[in-house]
C-alpha positions in Angstrom: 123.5 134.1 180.6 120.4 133.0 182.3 117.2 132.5 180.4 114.4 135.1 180.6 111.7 134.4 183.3 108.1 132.9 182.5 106.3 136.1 180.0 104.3 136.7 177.7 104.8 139.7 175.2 100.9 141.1 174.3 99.6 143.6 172.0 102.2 143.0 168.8 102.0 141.3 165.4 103.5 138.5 165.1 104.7 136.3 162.1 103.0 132.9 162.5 101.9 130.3 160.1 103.2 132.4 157.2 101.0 135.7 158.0 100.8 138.7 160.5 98.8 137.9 163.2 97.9 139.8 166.5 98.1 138.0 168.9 100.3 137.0 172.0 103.8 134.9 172.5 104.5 133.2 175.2 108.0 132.4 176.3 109.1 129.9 179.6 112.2 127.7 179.8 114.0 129.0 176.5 110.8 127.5 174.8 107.4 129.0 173.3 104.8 128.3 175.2 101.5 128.5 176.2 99.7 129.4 179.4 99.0 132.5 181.3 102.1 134.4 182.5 103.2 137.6 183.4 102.9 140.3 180.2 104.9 142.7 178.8 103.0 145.5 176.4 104.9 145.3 172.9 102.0 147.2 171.2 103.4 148.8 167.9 106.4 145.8 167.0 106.9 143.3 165.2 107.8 139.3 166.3 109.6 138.0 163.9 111.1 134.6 164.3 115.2 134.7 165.1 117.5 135.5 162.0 119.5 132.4 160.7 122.5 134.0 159.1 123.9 131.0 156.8 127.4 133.1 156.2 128.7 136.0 157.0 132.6 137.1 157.4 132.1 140.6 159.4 133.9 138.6 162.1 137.0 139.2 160.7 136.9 143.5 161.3 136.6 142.3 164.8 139.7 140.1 164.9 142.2 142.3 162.9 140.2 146.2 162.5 143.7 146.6 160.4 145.6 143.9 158.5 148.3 144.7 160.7 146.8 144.6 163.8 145.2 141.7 165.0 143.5 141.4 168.0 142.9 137.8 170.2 140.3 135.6 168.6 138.2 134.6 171.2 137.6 138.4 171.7 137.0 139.4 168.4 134.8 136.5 168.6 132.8 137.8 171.1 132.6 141.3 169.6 131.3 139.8 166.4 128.8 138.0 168.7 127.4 141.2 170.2 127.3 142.6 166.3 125.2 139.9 165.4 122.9 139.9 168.7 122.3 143.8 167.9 121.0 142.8 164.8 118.5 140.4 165.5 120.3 137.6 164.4 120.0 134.4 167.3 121.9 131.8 165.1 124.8 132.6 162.9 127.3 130.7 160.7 130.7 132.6 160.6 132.5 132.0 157.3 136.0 131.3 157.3 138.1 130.2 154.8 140.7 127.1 154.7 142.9 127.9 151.4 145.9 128.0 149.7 146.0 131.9 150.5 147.2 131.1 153.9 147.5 134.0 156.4 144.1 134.7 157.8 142.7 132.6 155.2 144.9 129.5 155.5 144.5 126.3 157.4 146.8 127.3 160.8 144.4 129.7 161.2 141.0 128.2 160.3 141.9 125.8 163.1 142.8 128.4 165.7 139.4 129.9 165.0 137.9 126.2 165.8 139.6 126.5 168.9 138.8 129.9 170.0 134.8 129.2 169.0 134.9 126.3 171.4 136.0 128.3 174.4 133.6 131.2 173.0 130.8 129.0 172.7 129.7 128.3 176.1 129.2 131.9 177.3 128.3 133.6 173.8 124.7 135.5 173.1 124.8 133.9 169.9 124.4 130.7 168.9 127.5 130.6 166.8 128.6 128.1 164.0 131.3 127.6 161.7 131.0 127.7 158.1 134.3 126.4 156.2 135.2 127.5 153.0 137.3 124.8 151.5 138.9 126.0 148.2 139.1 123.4 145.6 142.5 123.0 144.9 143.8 122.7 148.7 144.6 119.1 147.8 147.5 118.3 149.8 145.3 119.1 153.1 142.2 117.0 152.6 143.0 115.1 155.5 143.3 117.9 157.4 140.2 119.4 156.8 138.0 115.6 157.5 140.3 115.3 161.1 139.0 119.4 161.7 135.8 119.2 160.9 135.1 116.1 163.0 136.9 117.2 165.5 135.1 120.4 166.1 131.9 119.6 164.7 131.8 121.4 161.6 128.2 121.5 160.2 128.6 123.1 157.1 131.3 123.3 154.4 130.6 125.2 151.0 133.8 124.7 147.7 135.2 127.2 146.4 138.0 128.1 143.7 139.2 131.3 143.6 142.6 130.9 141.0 140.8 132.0 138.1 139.9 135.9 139.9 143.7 135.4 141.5 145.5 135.1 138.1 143.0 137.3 136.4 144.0 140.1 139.1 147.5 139.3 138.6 147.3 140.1 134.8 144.8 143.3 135.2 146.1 145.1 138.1 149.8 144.0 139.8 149.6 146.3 142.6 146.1 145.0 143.6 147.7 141.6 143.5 150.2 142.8 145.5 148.2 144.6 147.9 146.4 141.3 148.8 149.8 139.1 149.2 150.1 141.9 151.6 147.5 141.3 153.5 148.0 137.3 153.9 151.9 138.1 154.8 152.9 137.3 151.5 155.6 139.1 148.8 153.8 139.5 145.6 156.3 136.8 144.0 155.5 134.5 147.2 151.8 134.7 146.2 152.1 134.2 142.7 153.8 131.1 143.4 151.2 129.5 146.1 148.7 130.9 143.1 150.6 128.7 140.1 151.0 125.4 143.2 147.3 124.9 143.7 146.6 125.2 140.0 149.4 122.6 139.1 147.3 119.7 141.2 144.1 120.5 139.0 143.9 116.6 138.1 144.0 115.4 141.5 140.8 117.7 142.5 137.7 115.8 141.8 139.1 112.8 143.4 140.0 115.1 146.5 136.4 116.7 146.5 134.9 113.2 146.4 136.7 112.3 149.5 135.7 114.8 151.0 132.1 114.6 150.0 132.2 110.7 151.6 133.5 112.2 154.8 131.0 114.8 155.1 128.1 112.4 154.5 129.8 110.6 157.0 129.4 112.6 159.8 126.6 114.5 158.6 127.9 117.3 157.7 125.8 119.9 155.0 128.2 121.2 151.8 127.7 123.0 149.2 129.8 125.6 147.0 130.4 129.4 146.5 130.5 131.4 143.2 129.1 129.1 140.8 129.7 131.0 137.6 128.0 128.7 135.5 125.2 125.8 135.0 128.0 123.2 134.5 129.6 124.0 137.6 126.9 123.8 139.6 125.7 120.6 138.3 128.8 118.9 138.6 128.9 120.1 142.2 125.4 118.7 142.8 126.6 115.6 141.5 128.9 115.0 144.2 126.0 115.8 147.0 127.1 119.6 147.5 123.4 120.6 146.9 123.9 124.4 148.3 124.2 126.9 145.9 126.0 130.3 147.8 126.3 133.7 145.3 126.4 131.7 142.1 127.6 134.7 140.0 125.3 134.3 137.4 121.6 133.6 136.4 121.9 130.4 134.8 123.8 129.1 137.9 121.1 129.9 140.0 118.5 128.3 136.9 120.4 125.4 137.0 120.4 125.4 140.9 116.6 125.5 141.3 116.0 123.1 138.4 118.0 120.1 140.6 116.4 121.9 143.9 119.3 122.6 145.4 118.7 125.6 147.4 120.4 129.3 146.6 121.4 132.0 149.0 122.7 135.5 148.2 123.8 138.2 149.8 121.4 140.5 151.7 124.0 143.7 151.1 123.5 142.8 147.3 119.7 143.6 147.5 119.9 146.6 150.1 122.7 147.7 147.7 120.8 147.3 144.6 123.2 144.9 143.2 126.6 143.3 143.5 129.8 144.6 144.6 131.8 142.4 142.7 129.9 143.1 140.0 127.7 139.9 139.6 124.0 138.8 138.8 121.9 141.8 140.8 120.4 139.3 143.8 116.7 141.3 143.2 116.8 139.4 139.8 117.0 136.1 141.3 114.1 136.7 143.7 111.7 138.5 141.5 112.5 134.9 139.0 111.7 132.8 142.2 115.9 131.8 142.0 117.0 132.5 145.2 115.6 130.8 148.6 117.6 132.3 151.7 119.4 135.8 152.2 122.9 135.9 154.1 124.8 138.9 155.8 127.4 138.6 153.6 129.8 141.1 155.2 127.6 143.3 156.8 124.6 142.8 159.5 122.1 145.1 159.3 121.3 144.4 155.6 119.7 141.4 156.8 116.9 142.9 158.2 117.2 146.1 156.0 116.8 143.5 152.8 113.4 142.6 154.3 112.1 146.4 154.2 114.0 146.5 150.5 111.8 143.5 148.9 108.9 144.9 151.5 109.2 148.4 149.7 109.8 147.3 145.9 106.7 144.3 146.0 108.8 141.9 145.5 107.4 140.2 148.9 105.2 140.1 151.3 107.0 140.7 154.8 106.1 137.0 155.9 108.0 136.1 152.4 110.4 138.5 152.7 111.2 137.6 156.4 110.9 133.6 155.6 114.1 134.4 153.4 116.4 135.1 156.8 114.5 132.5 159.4 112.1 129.6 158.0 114.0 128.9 154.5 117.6 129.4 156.5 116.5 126.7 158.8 114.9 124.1 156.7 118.3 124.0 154.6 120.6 123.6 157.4 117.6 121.2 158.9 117.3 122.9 162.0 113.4 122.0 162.9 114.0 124.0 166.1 114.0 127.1 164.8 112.9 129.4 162.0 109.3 129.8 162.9 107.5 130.8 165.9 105.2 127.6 167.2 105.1 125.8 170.6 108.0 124.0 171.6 110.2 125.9 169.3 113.2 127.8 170.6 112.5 131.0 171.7 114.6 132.8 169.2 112.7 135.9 168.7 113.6 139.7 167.1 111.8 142.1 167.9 111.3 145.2 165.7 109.8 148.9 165.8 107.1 148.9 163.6 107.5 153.0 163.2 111.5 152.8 162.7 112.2 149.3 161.6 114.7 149.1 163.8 115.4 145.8 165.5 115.0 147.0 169.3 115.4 143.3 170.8 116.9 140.7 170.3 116.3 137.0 172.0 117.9 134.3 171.9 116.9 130.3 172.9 115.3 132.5 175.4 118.0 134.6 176.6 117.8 138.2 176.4 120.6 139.0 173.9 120.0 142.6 172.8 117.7 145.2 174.2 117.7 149.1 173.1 115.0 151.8 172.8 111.2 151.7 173.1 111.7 148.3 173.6 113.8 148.6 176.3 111.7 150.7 178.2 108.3 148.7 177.8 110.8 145.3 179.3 112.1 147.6 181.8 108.6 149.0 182.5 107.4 145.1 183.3 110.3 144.3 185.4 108.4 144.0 188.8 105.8 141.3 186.9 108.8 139.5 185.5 110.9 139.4 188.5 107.9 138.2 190.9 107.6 135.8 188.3 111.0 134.6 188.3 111.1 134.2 192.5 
């Protein structure tokens, strides 16, 4: 996709240096810029800096709509790609799991989705990263996991252990247990045993996440861990350098995250929702206590934005604060200093949203046009003879 010509978009208000300001942006060479350029009117949005989106799984209605009907990766990539883009979202980590489950959740096919993102990569609006979810108890394919992530240049990797809500669905609700061996290809028998082999190789665990922690500060890469139900867990997590905090299910977790300064993301759906789905800490709680730094979409893309107006609405935040929570505080934990915040030099990664509707109306993208819909659409399509005398 080509990068947008030399412009500068007049007339909105803009989110720099932490406050709305009116004033102009000016994009050249996938880069903010200065200098006098051809304009565009964008009087009555919003520029916000590009959403970061630090995990999100929605990808996966793209690959398989249905359990049983799977679709080819590298286009349910690309579909999920466009998802994203429509939502103002210009970098994205897709989660995907690399468990003991197996199916869509096992190893085989964490690496095929490596593979497909590589081909995707190069041609995608998005700029699309992997985010591994390693459960805990995956011992036997430590190895594994170092030779993939190196391979493909896995930036982030977050722990998880999910045999405790496994067995405890088992003894609450068979048919739900069954239901989910279902889904991963599994008899219910078939999952109860891969269930009952990961927890029989609980004492070789923290030696395997310590191996893996020396191979991720090896090549750099950022961990953390997922569902910390406690102050404990988290600590002991910390310990071994994964300093990220994602959903820890309850409030001390989250104390106990801030208290080492490891940063804490929830979910954006949580706060749009008015709480948990899974019935955890309510993520408003956390902010209005100053416990939570970064909001993800989770499994759905428009509360990213919509958890913005939600915090907005309730005075919980101010919009730059609220906004900060998706782009600046998103970058600064996964180090990106190119990103986050609109300043000169920085990528152009802008949304762009109705100030009337609060609707993202454009997206854009290390300076590529990405997404582009409604009133917005028409005031770009209404300075297309500037732009393309610009561009010749």
């Amino acid at each position: 996709m080509p990068l947008l010509p030399p412009l500068r978009l007049v007339g909105a208000q803009i989110l720099r240096d932490g406050e709305m300001q009116r004033r102009s942006l000016a994009i050249a060479g996938g880069r903010i810029t200065k200098g006098p350029l051809p304009e565009v009117d964008m009087a009555g949005f919003y520029l916000m800096p590009g959403i970061i989106d630090l995990h999100g799984d929605a990808f996966e209605r793209h690959i398989a709509p249905r359990p049983s009907a799977p679709f080819d990766l590298v286009q349910g990539l690309a579909s999920a790609d466009r998802e994203a883009a429509a939502n103002g979202v210009t970098t994205a980590f897709f989660a995907q799991s690399w468990s003991w489950e197996g199916g869509h959740r096992g190893p085989d096919h964490a690496e095929r989705m490596m593979a497909a993102l590589d081909v995707l990569r190069p041609r995608a609006l998005t700029d699309i990263r992997l985010q591994i979810r390693a459960e805990t108890h995956l011992v036997e394919d430590g190895a594994r996991l170092i030779a993939a992530v190196e391979r493909h240049r896995i930036g982030y990797v977050v722990f998880n252990n999910h045999l405790a809500e496994a067995k405890e669905n088992y003894a609450r609700d068979p048919q739900d247990f069954a239901i989910w061996a279902r889904k991963l290809g599994r008899t219910a028998e078939e999952h109860l045993a891969a269930v009952e082999a990961a927890a029989a190789r609980a004492r070789e665990v923290p030696r395997h996440l310590c191996t893996l922690a020396e191979a991720f500060d090896r090549l750099g890469v950022l961990y953390g861990s997922h569902d910390d139900p406690d102050g404990e867990t988290r600590e002991r997590f910390s310990m071994i350098g994964a300093r990220i905090a994602e959903f820890p299910t309850a409030r001390k977790a989250a104390a106990a995250a801030k208290a080492m300064n490891d940063p804490v993301l929830m979910g954006a759906p949580n706060v749009v929702r008015g709480g948990s789905q899974a019935g955890n800490i309510a993520a408003t709680d956390l902010i209005a206590s100053g416990l939570c730094d970064a909001l993800v979409s989770d499994y759905y893309y428009p509360a990213l934005a919509q958890a913005v107006w939600t915090l907005v609405d309730r005075g919980l935040a101010s919009l730059p604060k609220a906004w900060a929570m998706i782009s600046a505080r998103p970058a600064e934990i996964m180090r990106m200093p190119d990103r986050g915040v609109l300043d000169f030099g920085r990528r152009a990664d802008v949304t762009v949203v109705n100030a009337a509707t609060r609707q993202v109306e454009a997206t854009i993208s290390g300076g590529r046009l990405t997404y582009l819909a409604g009133e917005a659409g028409r005031r770009f399509m209404a300075g297309q003879q500037p732009l393309r005398m610009a561009a010749e």
